[in-house]
N, C-alpha and C positions, 0 to 999 in steps of 0.2 A: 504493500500500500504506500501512496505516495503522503510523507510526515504534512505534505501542508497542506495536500484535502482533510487528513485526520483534524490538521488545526483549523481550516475553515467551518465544517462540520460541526468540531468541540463549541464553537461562536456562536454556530447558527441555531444550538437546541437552548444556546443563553440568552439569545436576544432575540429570537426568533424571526428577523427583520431577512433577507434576502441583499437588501439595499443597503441597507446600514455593514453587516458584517463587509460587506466587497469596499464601502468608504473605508470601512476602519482599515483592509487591508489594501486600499489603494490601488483596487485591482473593479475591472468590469462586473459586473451582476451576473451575465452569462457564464462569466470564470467560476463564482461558485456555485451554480445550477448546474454546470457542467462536473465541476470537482462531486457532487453530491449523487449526478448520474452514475459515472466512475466507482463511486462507492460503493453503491447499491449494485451494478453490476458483478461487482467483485464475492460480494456475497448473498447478492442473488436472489435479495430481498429490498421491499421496501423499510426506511426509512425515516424520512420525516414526509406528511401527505398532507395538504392545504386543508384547511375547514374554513369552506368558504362561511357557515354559517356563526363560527364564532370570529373569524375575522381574523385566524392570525395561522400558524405552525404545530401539528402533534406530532411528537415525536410515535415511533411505534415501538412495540415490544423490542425489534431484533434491533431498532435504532438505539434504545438504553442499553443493550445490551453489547453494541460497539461501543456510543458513548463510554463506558466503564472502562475498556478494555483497551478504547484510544488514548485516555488521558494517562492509563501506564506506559502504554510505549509509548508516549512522547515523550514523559518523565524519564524514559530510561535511554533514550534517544538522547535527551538532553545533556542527561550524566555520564554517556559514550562521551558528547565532545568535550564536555569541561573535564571530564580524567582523561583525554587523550591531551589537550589543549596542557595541562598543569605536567603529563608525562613529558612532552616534548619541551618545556621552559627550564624541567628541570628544576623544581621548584614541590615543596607541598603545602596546600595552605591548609590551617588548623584552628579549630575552633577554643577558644581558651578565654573560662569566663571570669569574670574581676576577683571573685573570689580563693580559687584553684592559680590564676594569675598569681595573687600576690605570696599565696600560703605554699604551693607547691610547685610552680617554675622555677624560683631561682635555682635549685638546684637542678634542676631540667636544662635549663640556658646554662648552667656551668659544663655539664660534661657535653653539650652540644657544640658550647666554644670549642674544647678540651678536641672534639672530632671534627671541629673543621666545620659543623652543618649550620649551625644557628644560623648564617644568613642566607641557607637556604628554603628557610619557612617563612609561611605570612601568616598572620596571625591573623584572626576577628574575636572583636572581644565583645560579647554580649551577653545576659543571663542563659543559664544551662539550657531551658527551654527552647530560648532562641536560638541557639547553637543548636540543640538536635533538629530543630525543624529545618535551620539550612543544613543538617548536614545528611538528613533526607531526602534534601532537596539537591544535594550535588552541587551546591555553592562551598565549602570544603572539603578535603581529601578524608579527615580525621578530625577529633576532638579530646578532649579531656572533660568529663562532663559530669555534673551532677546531679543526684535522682532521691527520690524519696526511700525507692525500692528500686534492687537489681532493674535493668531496663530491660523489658520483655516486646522486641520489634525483631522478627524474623529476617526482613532485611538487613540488621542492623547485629554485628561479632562487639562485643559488651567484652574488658576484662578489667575487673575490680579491681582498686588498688589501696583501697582506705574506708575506714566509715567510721563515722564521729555524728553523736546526738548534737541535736538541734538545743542550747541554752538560753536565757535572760541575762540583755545586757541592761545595766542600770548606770547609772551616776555614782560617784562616790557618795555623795551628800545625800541620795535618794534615800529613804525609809526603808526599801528594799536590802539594799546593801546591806544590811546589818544580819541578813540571812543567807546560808550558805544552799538552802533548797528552799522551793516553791510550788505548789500548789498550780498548774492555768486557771485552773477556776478561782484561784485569789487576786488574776489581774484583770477583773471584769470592770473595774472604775478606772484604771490607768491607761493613761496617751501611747500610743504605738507609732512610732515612725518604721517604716517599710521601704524594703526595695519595690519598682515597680516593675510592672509585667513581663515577663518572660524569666522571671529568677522562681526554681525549685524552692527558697523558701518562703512563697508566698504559698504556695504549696502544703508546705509544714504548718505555717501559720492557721490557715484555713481548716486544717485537719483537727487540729488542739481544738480551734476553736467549735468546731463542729462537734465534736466529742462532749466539750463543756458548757454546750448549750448557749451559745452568748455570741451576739456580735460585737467585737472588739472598736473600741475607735479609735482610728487611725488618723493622726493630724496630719502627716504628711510621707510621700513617698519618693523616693532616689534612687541612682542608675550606680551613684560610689558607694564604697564601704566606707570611706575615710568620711563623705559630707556625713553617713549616717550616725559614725563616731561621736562627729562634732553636735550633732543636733544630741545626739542621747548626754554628752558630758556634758553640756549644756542645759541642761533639765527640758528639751522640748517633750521628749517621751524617752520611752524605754522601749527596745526591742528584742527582736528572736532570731538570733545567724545562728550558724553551725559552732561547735564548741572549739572547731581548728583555726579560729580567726583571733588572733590576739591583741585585745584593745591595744590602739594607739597612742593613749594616753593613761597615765596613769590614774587620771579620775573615773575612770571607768572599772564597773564589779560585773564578774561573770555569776551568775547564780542557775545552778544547776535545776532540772524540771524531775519535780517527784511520782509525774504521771505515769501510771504503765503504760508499755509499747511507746516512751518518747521518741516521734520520728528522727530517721537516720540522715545524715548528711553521705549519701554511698559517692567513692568517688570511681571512674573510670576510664581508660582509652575507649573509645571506639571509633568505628570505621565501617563503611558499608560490605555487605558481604561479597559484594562483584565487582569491588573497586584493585583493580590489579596495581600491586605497588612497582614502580621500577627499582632498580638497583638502587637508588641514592634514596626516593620515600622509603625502602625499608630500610636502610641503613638509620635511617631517622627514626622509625618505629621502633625499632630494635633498643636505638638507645635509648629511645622513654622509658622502653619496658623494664632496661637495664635499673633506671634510675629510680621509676617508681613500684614496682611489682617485688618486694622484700620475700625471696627466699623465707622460709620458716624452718 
């Protein structure tokens, strides 16, 4: 099948317009009536079939049922060229989020000097979320990433390398502070400041809170660990990171969570399962795995 009838097609069961999809691709109207014949020839079916009386496009059964099966192979079509594109540069780019950044790279970027590669990777640095969705998506090679729970995506080779509970960061001066453990359900009146969307422990957060009956209030939320720092030793609110993060300043108290099943901060490489590494990406793999994967 030809990839840009599948993606005229994918357009046409979204917008259902004829005219519109051939403007958006800058192409004649007959180009995608034509691409749509081609289709249906190839499989020998109709469909998408006009209804004159509601005025617009139904797709048909065998139509959803390419639809579905277009929008993977173009996905994977797309991830042929971006790993062919990053094989040929010589290059691998990696997903690495502020957290795992600050608490577990350095020593990552030392033996990666130590072999030569460090300046052969590019980094993206987003929350864990966001990293696995590009790296779903074939917008990086690999990641370092982090999850509530082991990650369960069949696409997706998962190898652990750490897990640490989720604690309460307080103030030195906060009232809290003066406890070494905590209750969630005793921080039902206290200010939250959070990361925002795409970080695992909004995640956690949500999960305590869902457990202990209570919607928390949250004054504000951010993309740093550090601005987070400063708003909590500042008394704006008190928050919830992973226990591997260690306040930056010393007016800050970590206090530990007395709930059963406190969620996990799990850490991991991964990488897609059909992603062929060249000689130099695994040379690069290798030494993560060297650096973070401790023998027992």
């Amino acid at each position: 099948m030809n990839t840009r009838d599948l993606e005229y097609f994918i357009r046409l069961t979204e917008i259902k317009n004829f005219s519109k999809v051939a403007q958006e691709f800058g192409v004649s109207q007959p180009t995608i009536t034509f691409a749509l014949k081609r289709l249906e020839e190839e499989v020998n079916s109709r469909l998408i079939i006009r209804h004159r009386a509601q005025g617009g496009l139904l797709i048909t059964d065998s139509g959803a049922q390419l639809l579905n099966h277009a929008k993977r192979m173009l996905l994977h079509y797309n991830l042929v060229q971006k790993e062919i594109t990053n094989s040929r540069l010589k290059m691998l780019s990696m997903g690495l989020p502020p957290i795992i950044e600050n608490n577990y790279f350095p020593e990552v970027a030392k033996n990666l000097k130590k072999a030569g590669l460090l300046d052969k990777i590019q980094t993206m640095e987003y929350g864990s979320r966001t990293t696995l969705r590009a790296l779903q998506n074939g917008e990086i090679d690999m990641a370092l990433l982090g999850s509530i729970d082991p990650l369960s995506d069949e696409l997706i080779i998962t190898e652990e390398f750490d897990r640490q509970p989720f604690e309460i960061f307080v103030a030195k001066n906060h009232p809290l502070a003066q406890k070494k453990e905590v209750w969630f359900k005793d921080l039902r009146r206290e200010d939250f400041v959070l990361f925002k969307n795409g970080f695992v422990h909004n995640h956690a957060f949500d999960l305590l809170a869902a457990r202990n009956h209570f919607r928390p209030h949250v004054v504000f939320r951010s993309n740093g660990t550090h601005s987070l720092m400063n708003l909590i030793a500042d008394g704006v609110g008190i928050g919830l990171l992973t226990a591997v993060v260690n306040p930056i300043r010393k007016d800050i108290v970590k206090i530990k969570l007395l709930d059963t099943d406190v969620p996990m901060f799990v850490t991991s490489i991964a990488y897609r399962r059909s992603h062929v590494f060249n000689n130099l990406q695994q040379s690069i793999l290798d030494n993560i795995r060297g650096t973070l994967i401790k023998n027992e």
